[in-house]
FITI-670196 format. One record per residue (C-alpha): residue number from 1; x, y, z. Coordinates in pm, 1 decimal. Layout:
<ketis>
[keti NUM,[X,Y,Z]]
...
</ketis>
This chain:
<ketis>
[keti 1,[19618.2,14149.2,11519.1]]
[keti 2,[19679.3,14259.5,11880.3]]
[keti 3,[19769.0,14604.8,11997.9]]
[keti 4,[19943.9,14718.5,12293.0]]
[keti 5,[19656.5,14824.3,12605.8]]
[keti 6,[19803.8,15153.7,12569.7]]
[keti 7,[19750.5,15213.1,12196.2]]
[keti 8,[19370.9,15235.8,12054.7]]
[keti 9,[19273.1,14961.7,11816.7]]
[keti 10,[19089.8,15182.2,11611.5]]
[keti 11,[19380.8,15428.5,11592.1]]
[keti 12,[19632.1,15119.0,11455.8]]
[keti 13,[19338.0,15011.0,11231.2]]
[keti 14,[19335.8,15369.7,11069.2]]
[keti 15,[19739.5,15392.6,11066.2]]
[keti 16,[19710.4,15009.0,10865.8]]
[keti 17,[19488.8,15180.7,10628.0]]
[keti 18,[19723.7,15432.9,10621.4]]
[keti 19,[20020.1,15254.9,10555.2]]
[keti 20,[19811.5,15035.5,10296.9]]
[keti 21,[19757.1,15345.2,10028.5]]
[keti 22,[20079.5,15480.2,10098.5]]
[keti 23,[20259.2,15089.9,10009.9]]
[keti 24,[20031.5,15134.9,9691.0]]
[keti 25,[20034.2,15506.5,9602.0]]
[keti 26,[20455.7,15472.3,9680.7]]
[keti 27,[20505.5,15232.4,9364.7]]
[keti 28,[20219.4,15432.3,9181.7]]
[keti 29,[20405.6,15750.3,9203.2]]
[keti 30,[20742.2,15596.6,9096.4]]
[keti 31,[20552.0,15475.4,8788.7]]
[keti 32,[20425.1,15786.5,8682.3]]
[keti 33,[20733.0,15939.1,8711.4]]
[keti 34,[20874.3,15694.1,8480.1]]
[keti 35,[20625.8,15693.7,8205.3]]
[keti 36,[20531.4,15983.4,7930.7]]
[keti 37,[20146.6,15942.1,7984.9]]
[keti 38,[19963.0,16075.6,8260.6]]
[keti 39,[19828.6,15833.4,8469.0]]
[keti 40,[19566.1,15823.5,8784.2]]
[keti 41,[19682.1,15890.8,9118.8]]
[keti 42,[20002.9,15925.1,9310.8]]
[keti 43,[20059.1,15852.8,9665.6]]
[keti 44,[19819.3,16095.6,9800.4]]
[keti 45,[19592.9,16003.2,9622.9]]
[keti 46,[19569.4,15653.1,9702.1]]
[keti 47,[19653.2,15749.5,10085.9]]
[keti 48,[19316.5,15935.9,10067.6]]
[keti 49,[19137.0,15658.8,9909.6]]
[keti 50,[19254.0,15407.1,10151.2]]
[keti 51,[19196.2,15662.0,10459.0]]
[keti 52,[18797.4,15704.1,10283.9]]
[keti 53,[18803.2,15316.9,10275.5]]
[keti 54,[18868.2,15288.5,10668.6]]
[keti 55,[18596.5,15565.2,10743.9]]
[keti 56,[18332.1,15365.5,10556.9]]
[keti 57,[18474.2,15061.5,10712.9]]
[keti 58,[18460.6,15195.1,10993.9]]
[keti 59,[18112.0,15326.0,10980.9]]
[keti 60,[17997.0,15025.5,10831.5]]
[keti 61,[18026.7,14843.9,11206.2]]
[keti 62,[17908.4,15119.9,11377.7]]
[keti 63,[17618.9,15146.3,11211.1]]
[keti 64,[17595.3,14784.4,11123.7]]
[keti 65,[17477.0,14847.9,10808.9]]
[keti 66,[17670.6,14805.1,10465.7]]
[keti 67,[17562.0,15092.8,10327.1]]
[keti 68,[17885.3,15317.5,10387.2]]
[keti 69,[18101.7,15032.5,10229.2]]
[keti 70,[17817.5,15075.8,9922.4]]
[keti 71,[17798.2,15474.1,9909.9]]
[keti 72,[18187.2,15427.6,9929.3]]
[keti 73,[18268.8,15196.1,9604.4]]
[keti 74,[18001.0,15358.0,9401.9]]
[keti 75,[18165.0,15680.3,9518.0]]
[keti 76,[18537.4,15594.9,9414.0]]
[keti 77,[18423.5,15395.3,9078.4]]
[keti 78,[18235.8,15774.4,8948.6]]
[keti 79,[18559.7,15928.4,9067.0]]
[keti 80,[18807.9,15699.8,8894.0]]
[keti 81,[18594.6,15699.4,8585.9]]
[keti 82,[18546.0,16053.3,8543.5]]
[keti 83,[18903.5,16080.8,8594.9]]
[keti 84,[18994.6,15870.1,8347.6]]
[keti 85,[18739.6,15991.9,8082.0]]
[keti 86,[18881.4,16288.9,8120.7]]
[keti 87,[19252.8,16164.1,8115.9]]
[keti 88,[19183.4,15957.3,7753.9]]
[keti 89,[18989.1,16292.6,7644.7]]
[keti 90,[19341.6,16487.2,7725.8]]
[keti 91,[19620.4,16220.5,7556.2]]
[keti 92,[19352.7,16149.3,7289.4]]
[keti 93,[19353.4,15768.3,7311.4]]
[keti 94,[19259.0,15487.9,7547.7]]
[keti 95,[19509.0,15496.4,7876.8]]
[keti 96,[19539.8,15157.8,8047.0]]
[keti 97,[19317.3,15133.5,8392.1]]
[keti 98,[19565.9,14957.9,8653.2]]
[keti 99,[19612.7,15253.8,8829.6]]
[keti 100,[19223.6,15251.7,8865.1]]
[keti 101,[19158.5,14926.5,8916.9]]
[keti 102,[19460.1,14975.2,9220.7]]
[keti 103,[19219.0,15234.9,9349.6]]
[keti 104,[18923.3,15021.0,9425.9]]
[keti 105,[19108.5,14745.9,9578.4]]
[keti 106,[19317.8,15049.0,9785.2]]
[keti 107,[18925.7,15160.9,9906.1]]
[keti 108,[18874.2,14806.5,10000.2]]
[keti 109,[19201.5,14726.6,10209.0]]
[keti 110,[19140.7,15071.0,10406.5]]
[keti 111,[18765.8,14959.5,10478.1]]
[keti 112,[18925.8,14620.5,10570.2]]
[keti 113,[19135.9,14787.7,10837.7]]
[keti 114,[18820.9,14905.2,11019.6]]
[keti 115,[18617.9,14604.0,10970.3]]
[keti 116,[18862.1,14381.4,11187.6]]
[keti 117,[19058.5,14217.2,10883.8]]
[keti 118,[19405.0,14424.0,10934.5]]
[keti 119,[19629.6,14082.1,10943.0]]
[keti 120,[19508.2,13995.2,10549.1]]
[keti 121,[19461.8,14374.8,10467.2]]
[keti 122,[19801.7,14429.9,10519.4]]
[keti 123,[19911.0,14105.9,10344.1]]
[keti 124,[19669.2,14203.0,10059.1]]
[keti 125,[19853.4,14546.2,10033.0]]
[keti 126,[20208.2,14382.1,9991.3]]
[keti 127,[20080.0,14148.2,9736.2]]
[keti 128,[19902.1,14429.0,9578.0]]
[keti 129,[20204.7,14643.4,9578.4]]
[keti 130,[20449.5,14367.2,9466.9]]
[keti 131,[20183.8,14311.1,9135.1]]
[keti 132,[20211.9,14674.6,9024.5]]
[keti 133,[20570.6,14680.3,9088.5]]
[keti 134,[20581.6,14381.4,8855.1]]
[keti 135,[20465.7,14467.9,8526.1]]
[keti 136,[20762.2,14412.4,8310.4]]
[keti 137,[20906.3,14133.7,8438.0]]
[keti 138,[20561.5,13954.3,8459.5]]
[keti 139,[20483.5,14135.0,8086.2]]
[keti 140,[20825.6,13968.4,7954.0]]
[keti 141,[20728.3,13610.9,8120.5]]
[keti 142,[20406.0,13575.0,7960.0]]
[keti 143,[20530.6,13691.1,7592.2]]
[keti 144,[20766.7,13387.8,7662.5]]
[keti 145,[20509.7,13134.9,7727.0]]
[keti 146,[20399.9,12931.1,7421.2]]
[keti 147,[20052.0,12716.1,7434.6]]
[keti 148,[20234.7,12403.4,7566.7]]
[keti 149,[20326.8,12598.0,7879.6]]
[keti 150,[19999.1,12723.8,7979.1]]
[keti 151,[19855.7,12375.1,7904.0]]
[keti 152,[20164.0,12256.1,8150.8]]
[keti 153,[20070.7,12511.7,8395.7]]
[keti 154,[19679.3,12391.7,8433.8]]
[keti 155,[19722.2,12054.5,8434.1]]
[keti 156,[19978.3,12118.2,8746.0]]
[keti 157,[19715.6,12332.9,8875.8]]
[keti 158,[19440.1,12051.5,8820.0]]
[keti 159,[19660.8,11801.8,9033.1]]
[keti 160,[19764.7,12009.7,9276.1]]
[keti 161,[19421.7,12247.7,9368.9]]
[keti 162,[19140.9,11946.5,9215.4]]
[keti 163,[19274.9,11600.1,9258.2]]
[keti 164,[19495.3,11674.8,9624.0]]
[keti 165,[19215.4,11806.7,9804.8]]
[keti 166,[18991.8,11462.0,9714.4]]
[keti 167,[19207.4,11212.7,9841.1]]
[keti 168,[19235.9,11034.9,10220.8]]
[keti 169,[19530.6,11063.1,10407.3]]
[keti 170,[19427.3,10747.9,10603.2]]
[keti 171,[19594.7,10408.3,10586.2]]
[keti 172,[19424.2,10208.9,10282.3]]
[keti 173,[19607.6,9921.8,10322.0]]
[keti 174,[19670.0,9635.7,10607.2]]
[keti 175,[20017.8,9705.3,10723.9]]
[keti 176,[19890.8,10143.7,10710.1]]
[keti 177,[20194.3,10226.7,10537.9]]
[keti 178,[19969.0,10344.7,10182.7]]
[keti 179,[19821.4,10724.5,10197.8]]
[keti 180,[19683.2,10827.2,9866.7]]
[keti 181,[19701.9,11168.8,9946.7]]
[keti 182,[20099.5,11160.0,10014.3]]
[keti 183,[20161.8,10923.8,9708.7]]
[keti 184,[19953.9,11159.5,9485.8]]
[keti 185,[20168.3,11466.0,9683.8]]
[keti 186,[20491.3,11285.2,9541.4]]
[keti 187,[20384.2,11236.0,9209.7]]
[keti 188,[20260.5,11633.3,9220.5]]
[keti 189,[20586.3,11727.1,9342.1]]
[keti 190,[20777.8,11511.1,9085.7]]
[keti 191,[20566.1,11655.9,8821.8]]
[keti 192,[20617.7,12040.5,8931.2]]
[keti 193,[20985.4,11997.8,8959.5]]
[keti 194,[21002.2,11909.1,8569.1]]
[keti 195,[20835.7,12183.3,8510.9]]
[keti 196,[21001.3,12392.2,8766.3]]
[keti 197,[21342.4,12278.1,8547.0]]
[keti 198,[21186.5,12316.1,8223.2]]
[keti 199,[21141.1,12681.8,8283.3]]
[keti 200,[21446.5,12717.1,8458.1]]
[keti 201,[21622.9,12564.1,8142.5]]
[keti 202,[21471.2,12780.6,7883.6]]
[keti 203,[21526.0,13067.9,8119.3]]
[keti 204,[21876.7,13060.0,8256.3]]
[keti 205,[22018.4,12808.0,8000.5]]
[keti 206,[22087.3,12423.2,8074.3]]
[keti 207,[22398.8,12416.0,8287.4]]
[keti 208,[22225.8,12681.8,8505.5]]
[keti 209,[21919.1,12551.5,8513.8]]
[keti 210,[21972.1,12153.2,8549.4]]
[keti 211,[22168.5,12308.1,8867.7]]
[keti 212,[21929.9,12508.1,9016.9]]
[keti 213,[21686.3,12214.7,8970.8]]
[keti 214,[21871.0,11954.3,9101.3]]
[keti 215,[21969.3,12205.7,9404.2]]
[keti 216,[21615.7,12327.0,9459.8]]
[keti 217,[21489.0,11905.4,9437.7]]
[keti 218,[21709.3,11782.3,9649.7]]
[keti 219,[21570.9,11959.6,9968.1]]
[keti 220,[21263.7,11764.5,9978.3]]
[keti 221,[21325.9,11467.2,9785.3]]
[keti 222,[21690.9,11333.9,9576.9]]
[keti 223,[21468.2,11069.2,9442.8]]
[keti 224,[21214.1,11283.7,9282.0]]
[keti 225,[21455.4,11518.9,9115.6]]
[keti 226,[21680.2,11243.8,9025.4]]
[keti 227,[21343.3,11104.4,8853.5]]
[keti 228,[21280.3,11455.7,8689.8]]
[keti 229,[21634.3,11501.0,8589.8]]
[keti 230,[21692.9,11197.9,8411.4]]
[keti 231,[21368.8,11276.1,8223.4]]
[keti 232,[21466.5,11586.4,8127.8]]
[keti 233,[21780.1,11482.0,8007.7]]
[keti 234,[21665.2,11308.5,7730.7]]
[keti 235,[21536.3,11615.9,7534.7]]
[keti 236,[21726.2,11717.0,7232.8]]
[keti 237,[21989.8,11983.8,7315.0]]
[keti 238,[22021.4,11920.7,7641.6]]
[keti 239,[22403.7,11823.7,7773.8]]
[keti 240,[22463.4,11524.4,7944.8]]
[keti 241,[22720.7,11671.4,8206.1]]
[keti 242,[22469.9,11942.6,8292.2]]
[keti 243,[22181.1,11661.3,8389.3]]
[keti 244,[22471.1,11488.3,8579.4]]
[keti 245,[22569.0,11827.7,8751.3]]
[keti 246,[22211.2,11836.6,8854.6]]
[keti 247,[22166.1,11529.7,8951.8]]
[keti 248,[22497.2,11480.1,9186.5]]
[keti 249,[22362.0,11834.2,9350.3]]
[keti 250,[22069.7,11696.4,9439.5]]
[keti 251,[22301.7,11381.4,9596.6]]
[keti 252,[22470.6,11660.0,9768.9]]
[keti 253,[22188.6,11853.3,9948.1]]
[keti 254,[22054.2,11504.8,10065.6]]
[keti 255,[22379.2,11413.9,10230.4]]
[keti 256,[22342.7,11764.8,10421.2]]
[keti 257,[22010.5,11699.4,10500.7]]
[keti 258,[22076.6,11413.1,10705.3]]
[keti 259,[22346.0,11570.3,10872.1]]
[keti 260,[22151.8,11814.7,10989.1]]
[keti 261,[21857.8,11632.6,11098.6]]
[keti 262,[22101.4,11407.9,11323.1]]
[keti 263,[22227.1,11728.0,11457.7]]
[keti 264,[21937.0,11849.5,11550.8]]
[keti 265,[21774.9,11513.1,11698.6]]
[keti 266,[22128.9,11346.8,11838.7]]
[keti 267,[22373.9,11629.9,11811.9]]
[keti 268,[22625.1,11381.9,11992.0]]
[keti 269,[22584.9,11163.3,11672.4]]
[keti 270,[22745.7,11395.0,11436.9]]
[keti 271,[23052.9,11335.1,11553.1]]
[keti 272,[23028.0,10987.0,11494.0]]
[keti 273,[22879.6,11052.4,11146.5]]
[keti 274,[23154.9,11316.4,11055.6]]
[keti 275,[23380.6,11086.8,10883.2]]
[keti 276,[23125.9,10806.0,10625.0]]
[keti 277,[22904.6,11163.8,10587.2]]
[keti 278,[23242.6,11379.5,10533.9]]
[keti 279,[23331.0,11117.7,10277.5]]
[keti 280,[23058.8,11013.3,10087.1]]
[keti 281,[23003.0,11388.6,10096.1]]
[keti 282,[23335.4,11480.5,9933.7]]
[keti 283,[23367.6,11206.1,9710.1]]
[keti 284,[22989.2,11395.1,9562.5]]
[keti 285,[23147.6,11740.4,9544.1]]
[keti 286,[23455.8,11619.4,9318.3]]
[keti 287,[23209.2,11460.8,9059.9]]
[keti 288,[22997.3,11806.5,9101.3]]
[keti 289,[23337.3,11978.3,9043.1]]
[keti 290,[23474.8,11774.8,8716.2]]
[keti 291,[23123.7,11793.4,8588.1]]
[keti 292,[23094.5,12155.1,8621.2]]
[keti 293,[23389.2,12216.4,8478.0]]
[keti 294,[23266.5,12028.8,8171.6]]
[keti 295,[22972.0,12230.0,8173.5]]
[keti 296,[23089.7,12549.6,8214.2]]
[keti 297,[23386.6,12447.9,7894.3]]
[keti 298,[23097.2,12297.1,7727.5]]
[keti 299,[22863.2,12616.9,7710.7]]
[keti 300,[23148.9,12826.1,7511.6]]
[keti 301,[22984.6,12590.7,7234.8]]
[keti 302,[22603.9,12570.0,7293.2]]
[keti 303,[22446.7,12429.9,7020.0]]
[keti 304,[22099.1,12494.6,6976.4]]
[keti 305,[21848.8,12400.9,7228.1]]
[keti 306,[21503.2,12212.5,7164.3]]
[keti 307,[21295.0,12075.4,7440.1]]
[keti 308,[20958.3,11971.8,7490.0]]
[keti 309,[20737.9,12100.1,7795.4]]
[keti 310,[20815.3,11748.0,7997.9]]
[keti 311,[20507.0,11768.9,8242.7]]
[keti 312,[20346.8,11454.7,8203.6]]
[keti 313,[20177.9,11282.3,8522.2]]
[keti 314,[20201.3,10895.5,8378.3]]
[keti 315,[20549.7,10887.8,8478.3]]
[keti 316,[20522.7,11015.2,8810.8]]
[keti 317,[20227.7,10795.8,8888.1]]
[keti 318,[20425.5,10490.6,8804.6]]
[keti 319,[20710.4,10625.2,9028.2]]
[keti 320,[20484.7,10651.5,9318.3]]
[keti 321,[20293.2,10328.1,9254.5]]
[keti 322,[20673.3,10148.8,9255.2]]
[keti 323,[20701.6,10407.2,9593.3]]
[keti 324,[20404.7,10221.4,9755.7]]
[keti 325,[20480.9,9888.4,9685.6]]
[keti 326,[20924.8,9969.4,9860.5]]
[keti 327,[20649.1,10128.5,10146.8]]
[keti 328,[20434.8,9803.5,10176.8]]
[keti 329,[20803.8,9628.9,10164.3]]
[keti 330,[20994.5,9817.5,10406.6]]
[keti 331,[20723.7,9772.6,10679.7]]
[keti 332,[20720.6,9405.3,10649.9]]
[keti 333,[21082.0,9378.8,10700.5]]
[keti 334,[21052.8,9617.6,10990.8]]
[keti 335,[20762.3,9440.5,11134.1]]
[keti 336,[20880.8,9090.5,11078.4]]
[keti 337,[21269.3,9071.5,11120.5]]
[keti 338,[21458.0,9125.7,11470.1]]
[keti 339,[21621.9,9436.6,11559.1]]
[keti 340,[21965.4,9239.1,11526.4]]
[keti 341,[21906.4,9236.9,11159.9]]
[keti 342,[21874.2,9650.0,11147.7]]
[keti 343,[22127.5,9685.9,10855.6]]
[keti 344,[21908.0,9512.6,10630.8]]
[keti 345,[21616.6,9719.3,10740.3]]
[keti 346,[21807.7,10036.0,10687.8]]
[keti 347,[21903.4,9891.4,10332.1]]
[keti 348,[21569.6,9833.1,10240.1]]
[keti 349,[21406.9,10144.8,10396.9]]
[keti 350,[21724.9,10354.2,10185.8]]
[keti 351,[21519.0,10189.4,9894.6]]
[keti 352,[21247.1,10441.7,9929.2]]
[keti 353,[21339.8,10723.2,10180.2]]
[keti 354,[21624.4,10770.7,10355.1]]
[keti 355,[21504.8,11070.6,10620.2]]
[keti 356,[21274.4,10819.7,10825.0]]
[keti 357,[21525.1,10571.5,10902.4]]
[keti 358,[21765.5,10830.5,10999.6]]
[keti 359,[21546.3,10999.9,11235.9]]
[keti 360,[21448.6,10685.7,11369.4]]
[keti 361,[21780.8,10544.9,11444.1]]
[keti 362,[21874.0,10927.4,11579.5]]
[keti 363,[21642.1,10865.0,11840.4]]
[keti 364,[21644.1,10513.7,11898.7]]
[keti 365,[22007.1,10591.1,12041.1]]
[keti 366,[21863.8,10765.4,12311.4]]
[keti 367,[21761.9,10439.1,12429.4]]
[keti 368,[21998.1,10205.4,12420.4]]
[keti 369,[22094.9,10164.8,12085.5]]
[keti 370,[22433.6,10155.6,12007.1]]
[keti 371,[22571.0,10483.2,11815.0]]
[keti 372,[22769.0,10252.3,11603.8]]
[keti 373,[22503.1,10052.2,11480.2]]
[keti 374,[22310.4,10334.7,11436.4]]
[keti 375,[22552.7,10522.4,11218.2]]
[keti 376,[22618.6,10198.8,11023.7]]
[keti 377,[22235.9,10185.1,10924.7]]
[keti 378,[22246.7,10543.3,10834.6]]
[keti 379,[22530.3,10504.0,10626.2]]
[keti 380,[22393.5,10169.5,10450.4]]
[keti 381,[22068.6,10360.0,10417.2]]
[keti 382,[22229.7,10662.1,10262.7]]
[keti 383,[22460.2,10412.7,10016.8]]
[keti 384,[22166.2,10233.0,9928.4]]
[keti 385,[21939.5,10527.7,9820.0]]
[keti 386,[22223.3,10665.8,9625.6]]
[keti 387,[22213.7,10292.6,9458.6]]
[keti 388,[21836.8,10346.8,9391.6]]
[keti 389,[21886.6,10653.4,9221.6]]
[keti 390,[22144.5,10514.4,9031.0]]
[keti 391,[21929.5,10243.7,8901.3]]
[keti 392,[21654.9,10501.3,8810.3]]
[keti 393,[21882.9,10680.9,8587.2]]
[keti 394,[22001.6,10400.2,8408.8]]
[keti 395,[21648.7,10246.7,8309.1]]
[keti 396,[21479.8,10645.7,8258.5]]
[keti 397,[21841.5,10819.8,8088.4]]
[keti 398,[22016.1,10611.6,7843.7]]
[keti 399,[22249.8,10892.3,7784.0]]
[keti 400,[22384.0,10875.1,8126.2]]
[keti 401,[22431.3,10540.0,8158.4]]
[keti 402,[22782.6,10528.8,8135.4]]
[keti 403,[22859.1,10849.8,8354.6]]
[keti 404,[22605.3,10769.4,8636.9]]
[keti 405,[22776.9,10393.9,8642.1]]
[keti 406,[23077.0,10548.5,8673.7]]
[keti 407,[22950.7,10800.7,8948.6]]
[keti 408,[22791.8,10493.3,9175.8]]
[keti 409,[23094.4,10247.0,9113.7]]
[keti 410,[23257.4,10607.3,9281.5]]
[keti 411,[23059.2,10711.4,9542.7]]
[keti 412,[23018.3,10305.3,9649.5]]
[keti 413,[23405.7,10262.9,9695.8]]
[keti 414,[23437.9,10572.9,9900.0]]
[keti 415,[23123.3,10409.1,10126.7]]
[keti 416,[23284.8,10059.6,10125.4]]
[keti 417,[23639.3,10210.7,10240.3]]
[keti 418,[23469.4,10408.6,10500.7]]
[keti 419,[23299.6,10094.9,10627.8]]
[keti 420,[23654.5,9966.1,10639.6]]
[keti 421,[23756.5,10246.2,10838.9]]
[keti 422,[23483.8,10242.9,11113.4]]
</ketis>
């Protein structure tokens, strides 16, 4: 962290450590003023401790030795345990030991002040602070977890923190289209985003959470959450129009997202894109607004709800091994056909990913392209992925088969009459 020349470092240091036990000792007073048991500490106290922390910190580099930081633990842990002994001896049963535990790691963030570590002190004191503040909420989450969840949890955690890490982002194939680290990101992300629903389902209901889900998923990828969604959707209990409210959302959100990556590579594009975007993105919203409507009618009459944890990686790997082979596909086409034949490229490119194509025709404009062809392949790509996702809920959701049909025979007449238009 830099200070101003006029300010002394060591001063700010102190004033971090400062600020540190008062963050801490703040939410450690509020809680004892809430509770019937008397508990370690309030916010002088932990101002103290994290002031104590700095001087030993602070020592500790003068003297370049690490025997302040040592005299200084050893000093706090007697302290905190005689205080506590003598707490249990006084309510006449066991007392819980956050409050001491906050203590130590209060001495540590001061000492960290002094010891040229302010930047993740700090941070560590917010995080610290948001924990403690925490308790019931995080208390009432894990009484809600069952074994399934916290078998969920590490095998995300296995894929994400083990597996990621080990594989090359370098080409592995001839045309250098195939990462394994980005195809194993995909099927990560695919895979957290069921999971992400499946908790947001059991917490905030299915209409809710299918929304939030498809809402959330859409951002990076409409594929991926229409791959999660359709999955999900075939647990007992769960509504059809709330997977299809999910699923057009995340239609939605990808329809804004290329608007406002042309707008921010070819702002002068927009304009040109106002009216196949403005359409396609209309003719979305009414199917999000007839199927929330259902939903919303539908809840009055809930029935009950039974689904399965859905994180499962086989079905994500098989997404992304179809994902490489569109890849290998859409670079041959590129590679091989002439520019005159762009529509077909953006079709097939749509087929996989429909942000790279519209960045690349974005700035392609810019020299020499023509903005009509280059909203035509935008459109064509965006039709096309919409087509894809289609198809992936009709092979992975037999229960929305008929509604998703419906919604694509839609949403491809308002494209084709916009076409018409142009």
């Amino acid at each position: 962290m830099d200070f101003p020349a006029t300010l002394d470092p060591v001063l700010m240091q102190f004033a971090a450590a400062f600020g540190i036990g008062g963050l801490v000792g703040l939410e450690r007073e509020r809680h004892r003023q809430h509770t019937d048991v008397e508990q370690f500490g309030g916010i002088r106290t932990f101002i103290l401790i994290a002031e104590a922390g700095a001087i030993c910190g602070w020592l500790a580099v003068a003297l370049t030795s690490s025997m302040p930081i040592a005299a200084g633990i050893i000093a706090t842990l007697v302290l905190v345990g005689v205080s506590s002994f003598l707490g249990m001896r006084g309510q006449g049963h066991a007392l819980g030991v956050t409050s001491e535990f906050g203590a130590l790691v209060t001495f540590l963030l001061g000492a960290m002040t002094t010891m040229g570590a302010v930047d993740l002190a700090v941070m560590l004191g917010v995080v610290s602070s948001v924990v403690l503040a925490f308790k019931q909420p995080l208390h009432s989450m894990i009484r809600g977890l069952s074994r399934d969840d916290v078998i969920g949890g590490l095998k995300l955690l296995v894929a994400s923190v083990i597996v990621l890490p080990l594989l090359p982002d370098q080409a592995v194939d001839p045309w250098g289209v195939v990462r394994p680290w980005r195809l194993w990101l995909m099927v990560i992300f695919i895979s957290g985003l069921s999971f992400a629903g499946y908790v947001a389902i059991r917490r905030l209901g299915p209409g809710r959470g299918l929304t939030v889900t498809g809402a959330l998923g859409g951002l990076v990828s409409s594929t991926a959450a229409s791959v999660s969604i359709a999955r999900m959707s075939n647990d007992e209990g769960l509504k059809p129009d709330a997977a299809m409210l999910g699923l057009l959302l995340a239609w939605v959100v990808m329809i804004i997202r290329v608007a406002v990556e042309v707008a921010v590579v070819r702002p002068s594009l927009l304009w040109e894109l106002a009216l196949p975007l403005g359409v396609l993105g209309v003719t979305c919203l009414a199917c999000v607004g007839v199927f929330a409507w259902r939903v919303r009618h539908a809840e009055r009459s809930e029935g009950e709800l039974n689904i399965a944890n859905p994180f499962e990686l086989l079905p994500a790997i098989q997404f992304a091994g179809l994902f490489a082979l569109v890849l290998v596909a859409v670079e041959i086409v590129r590679s091989e056909l002439p520019e005159a034949w762009l529509y077909l490229v953006a079709g097939v490119s749509g087929l996989v990913d429909v942000d790279a194509i519209t960045l690349s025709l974005a700035e392609q404009v810019g020299s020499g392209l023509d903005a009509n062809i280059a909203v035509g392949g935008i459109l064509i790509a965006s039709v096309s992925n919409t087509l894809v996702k289609v198809g992936i809920v009709l092979v992975l959701a037999p229960g929305l088969r008929v509604r998703v049909a419906l919604v694509g025979l839609f949403v491809t007449a308002a494209a084709g009459l916009t076409f018409a238009l142009a």
